[in-house]
MDTraj code that builds the backbone (N, CA, C; nanometers):
import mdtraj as md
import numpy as np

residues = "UNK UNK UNK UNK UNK UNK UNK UNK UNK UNK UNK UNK UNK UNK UNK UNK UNK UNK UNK UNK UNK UNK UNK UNK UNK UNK UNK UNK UNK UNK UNK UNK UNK UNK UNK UNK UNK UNK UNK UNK UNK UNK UNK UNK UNK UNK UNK UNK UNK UNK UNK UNK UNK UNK UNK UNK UNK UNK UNK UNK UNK UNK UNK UNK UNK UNK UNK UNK UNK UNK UNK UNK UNK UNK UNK UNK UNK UNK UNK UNK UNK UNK UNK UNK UNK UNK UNK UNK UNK UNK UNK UNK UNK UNK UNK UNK UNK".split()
xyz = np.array([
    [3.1094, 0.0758, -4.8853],
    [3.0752, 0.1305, -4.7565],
    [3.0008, 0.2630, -4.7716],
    [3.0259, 0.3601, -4.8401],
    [2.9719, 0.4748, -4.8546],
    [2.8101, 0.4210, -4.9064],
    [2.7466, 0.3382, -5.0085],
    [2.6630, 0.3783, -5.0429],
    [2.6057, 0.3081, -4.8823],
    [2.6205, 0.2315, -4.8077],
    [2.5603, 0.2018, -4.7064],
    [2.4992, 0.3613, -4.6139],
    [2.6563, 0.4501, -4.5949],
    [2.6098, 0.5856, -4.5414],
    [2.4780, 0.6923, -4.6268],
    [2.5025, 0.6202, -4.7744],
    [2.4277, 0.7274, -4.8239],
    [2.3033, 0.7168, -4.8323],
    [2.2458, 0.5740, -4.7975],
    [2.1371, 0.5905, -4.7861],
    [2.0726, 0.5746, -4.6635],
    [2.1429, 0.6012, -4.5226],
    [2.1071, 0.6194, -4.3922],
    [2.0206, 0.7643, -4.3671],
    [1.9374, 0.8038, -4.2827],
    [1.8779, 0.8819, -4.2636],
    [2.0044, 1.0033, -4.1874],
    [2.0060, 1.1031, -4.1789],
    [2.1003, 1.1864, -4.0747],
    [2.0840, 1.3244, -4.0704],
    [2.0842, 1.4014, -3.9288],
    [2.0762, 1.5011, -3.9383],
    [2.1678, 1.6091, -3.9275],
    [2.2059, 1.7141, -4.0052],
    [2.3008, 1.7596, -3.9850],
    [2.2902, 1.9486, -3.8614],
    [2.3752, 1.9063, -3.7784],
    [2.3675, 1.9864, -3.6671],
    [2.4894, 2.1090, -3.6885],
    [2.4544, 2.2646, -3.6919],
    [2.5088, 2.3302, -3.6731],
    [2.5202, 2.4068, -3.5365],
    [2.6031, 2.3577, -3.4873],
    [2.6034, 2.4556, -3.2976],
    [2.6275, 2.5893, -3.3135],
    [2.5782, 2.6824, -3.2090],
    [2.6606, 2.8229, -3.2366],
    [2.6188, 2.8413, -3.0628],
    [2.8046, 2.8314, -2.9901],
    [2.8606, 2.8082, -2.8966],
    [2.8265, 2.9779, -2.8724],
    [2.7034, 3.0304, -2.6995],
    [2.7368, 3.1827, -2.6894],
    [2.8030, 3.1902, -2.5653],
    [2.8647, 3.2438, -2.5326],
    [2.9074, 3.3025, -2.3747],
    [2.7903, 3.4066, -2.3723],
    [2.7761, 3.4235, -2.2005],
    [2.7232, 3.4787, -2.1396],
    [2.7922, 3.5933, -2.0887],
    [2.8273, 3.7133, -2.1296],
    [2.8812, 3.8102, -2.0280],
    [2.8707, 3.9385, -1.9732],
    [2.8610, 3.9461, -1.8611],
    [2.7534, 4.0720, -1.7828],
    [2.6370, 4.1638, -1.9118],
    [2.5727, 4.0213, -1.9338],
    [2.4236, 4.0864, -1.9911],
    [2.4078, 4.0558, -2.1009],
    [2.5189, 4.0422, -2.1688],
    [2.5202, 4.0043, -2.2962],
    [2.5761, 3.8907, -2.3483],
    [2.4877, 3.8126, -2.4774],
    [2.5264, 3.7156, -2.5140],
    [2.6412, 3.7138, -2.6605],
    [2.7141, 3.6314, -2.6008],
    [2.8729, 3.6808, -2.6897],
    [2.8926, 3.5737, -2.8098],
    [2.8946, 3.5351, -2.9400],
    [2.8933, 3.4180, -2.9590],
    [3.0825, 3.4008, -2.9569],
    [3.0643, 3.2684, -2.9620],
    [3.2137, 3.1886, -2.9331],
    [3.3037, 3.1632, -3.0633],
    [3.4230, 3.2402, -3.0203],
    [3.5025, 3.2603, -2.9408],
    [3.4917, 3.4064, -2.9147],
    [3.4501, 3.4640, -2.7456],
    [3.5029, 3.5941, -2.7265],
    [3.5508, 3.6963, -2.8027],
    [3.7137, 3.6521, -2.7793],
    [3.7751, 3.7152, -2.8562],
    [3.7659, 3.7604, -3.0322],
    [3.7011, 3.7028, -3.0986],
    [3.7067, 3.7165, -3.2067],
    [3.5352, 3.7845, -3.2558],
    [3.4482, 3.7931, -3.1020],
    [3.3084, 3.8279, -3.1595],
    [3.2784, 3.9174, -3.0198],
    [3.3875, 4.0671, -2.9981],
    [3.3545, 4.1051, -2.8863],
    [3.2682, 4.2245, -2.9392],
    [3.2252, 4.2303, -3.0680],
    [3.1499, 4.3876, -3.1316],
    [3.0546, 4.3368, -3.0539],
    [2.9628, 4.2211, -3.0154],
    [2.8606, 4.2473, -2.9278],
    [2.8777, 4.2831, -2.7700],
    [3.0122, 4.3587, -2.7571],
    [2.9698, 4.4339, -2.6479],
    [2.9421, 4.5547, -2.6149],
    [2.9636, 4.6094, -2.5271],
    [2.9273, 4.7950, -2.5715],
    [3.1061, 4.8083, -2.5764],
    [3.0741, 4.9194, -2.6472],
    [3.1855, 4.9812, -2.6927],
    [3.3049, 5.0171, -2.6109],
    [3.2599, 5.0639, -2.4747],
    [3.3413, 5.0917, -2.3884],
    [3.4186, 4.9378, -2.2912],
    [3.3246, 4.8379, -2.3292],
    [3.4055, 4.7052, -2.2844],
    [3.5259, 4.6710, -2.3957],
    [3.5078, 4.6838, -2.5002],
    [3.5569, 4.6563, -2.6246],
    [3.6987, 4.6941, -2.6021],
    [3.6812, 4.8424, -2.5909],
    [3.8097, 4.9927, -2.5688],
    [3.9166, 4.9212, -2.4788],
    [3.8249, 4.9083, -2.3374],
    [3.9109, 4.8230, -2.2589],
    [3.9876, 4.6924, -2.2284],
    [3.9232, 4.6270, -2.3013],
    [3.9637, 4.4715, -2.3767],
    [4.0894, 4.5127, -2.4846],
    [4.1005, 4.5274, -2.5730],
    [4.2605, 4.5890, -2.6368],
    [4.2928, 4.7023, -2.5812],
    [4.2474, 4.7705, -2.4940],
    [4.3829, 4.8495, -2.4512],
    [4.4440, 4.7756, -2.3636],
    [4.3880, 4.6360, -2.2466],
    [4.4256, 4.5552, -2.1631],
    [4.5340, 4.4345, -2.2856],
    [4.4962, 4.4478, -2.3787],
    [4.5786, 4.3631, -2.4583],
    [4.7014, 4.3781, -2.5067],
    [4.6892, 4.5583, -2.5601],
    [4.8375, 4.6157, -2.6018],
    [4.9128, 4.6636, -2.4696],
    [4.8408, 4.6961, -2.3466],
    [4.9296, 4.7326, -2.2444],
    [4.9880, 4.5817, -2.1795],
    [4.9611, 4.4355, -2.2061],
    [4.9954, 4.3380, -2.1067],
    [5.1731, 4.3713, -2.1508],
    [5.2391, 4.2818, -2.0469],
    [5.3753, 4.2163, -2.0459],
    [5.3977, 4.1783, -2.1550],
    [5.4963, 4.2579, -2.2619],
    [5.5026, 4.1965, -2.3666],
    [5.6098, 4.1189, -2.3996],
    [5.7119, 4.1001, -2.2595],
    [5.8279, 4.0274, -2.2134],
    [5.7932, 3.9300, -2.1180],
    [5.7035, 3.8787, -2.1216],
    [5.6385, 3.8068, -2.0012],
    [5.7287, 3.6429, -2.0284],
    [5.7912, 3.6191, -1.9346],
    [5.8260, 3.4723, -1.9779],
    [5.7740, 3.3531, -1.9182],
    [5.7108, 3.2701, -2.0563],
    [5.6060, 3.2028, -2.0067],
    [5.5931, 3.0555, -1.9557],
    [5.5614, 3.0432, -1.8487],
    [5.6110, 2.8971, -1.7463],
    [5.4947, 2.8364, -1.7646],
    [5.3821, 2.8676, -1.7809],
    [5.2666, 2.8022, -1.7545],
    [5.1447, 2.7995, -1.8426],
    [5.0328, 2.7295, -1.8399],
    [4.9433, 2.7412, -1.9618],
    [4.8740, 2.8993, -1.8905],
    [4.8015, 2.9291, -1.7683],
    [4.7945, 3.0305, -1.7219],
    [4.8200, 3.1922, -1.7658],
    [4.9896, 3.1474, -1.8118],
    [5.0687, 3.2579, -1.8057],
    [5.0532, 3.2824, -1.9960],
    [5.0491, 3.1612, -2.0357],
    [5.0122, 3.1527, -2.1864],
    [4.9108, 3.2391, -2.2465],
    [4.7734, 3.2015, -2.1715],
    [4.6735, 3.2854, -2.1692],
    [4.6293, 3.4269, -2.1809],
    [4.6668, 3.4259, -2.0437],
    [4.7048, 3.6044, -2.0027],
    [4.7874, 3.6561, -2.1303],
    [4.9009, 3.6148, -2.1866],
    [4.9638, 3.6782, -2.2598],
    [4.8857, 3.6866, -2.4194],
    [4.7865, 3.5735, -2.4762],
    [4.7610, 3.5337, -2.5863],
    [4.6196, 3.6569, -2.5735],
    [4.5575, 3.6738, -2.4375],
    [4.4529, 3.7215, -2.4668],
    [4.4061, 3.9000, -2.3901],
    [4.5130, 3.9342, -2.2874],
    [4.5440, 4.0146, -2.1908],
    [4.4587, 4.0255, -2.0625],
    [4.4501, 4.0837, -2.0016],
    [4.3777, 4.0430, -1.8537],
    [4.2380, 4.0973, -1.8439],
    [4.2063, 4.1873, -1.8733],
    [4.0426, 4.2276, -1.9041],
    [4.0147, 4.0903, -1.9698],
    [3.9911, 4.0532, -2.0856],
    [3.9594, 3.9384, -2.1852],
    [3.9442, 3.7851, -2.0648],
    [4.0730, 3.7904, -2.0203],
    [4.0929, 3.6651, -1.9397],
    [4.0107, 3.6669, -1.7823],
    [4.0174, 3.7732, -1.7225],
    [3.9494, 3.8278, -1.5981],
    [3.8372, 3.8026, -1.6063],
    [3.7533, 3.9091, -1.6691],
    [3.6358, 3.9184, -1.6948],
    [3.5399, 3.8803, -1.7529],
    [3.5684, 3.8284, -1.8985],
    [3.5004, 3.7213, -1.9753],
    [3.4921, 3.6068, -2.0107],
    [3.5961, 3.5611, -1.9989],
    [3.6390, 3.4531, -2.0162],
    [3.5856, 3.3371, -1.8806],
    [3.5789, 3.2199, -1.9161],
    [3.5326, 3.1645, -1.8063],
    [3.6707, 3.1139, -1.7149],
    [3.6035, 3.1628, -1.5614],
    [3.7243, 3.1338, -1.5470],
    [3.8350, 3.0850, -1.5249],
    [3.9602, 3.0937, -1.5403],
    [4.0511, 3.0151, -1.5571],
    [4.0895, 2.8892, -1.5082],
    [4.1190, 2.9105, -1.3846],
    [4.1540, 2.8671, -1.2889],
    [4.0695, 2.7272, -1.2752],
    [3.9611, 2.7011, -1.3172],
    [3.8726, 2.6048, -1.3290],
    [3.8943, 2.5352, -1.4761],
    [3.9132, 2.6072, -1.5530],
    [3.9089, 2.5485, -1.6989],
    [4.0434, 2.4255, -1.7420],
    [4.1606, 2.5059, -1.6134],
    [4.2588, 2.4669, -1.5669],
    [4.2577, 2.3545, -1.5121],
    [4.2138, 2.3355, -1.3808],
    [4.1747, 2.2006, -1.3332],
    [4.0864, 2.1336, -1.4005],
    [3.9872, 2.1575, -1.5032],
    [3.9074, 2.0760, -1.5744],
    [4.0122, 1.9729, -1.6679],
    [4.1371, 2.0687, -1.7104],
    [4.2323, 2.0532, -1.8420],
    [4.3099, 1.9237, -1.7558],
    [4.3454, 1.9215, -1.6299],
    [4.4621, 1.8653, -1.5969],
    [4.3423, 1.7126, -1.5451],
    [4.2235, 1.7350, -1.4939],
    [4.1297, 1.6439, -1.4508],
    [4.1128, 1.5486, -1.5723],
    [4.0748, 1.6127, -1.7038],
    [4.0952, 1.5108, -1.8349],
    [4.2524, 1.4417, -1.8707],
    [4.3038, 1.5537, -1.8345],
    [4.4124, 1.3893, -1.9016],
    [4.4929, 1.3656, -1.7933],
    [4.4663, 1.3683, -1.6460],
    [4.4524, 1.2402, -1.6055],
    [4.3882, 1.1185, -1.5864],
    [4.2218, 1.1409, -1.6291],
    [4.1710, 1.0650, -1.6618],
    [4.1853, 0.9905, -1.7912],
    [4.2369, 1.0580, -1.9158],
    [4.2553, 0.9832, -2.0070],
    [4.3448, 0.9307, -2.0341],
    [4.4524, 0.9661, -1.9411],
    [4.6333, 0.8836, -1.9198],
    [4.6055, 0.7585, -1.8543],
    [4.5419, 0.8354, -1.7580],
    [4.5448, 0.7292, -1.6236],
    [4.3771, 0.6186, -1.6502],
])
top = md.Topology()
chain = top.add_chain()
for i, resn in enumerate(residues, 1):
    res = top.add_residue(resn, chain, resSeq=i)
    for name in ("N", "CA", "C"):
        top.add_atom(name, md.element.get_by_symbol(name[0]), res)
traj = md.Trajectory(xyz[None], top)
């Protein structure tokens, strides 16, 4: 089977996933590539992270969030939730159901 793949033609695709956020393009994931923002978004993004609920008890994927990423991060950059949410619950009921 392999030499069948190896001699098929194929191209190999590298994606590089950016967010969009107020002006600037972020590559993906956010969180882990926020040096492209200005500095003073940055500041406020972990200080919103070390000040969240750090007793927060967590009922919901929502509440998961907020806690994994803090509320600047989740508010503001992130796309938002609340939609990504119903997108999440829209797939697997479609893929249950």
């Amino acid at each position: 089977m392999r030499s069948v793949f190896d001699k098929t033609p194929y191209i190999t695709h590298h994606p590089e996933a950016l967010n969009y956020c107020d002006g600037y393009w972020v590559k993906h994931p956010v969180q882990n590539n926020s040096f492209a923002l200005p500095i003073e978004e940055r500041i406020n993004i972990i200080k919103s992270f070390i000040e969240r609920d750090g007793n927060l008890e967590i009922s919901n994927y929502e509440e998961w969030l907020f806690y994994q990423y803090g509320p600047i991060l989740l508010t503001n950059i992130q796309v938002d939730i609340r939609e990504s949410i119903g997108v999440a619950k829209l797939m697997s009921c479609l893929l249950i159901g």
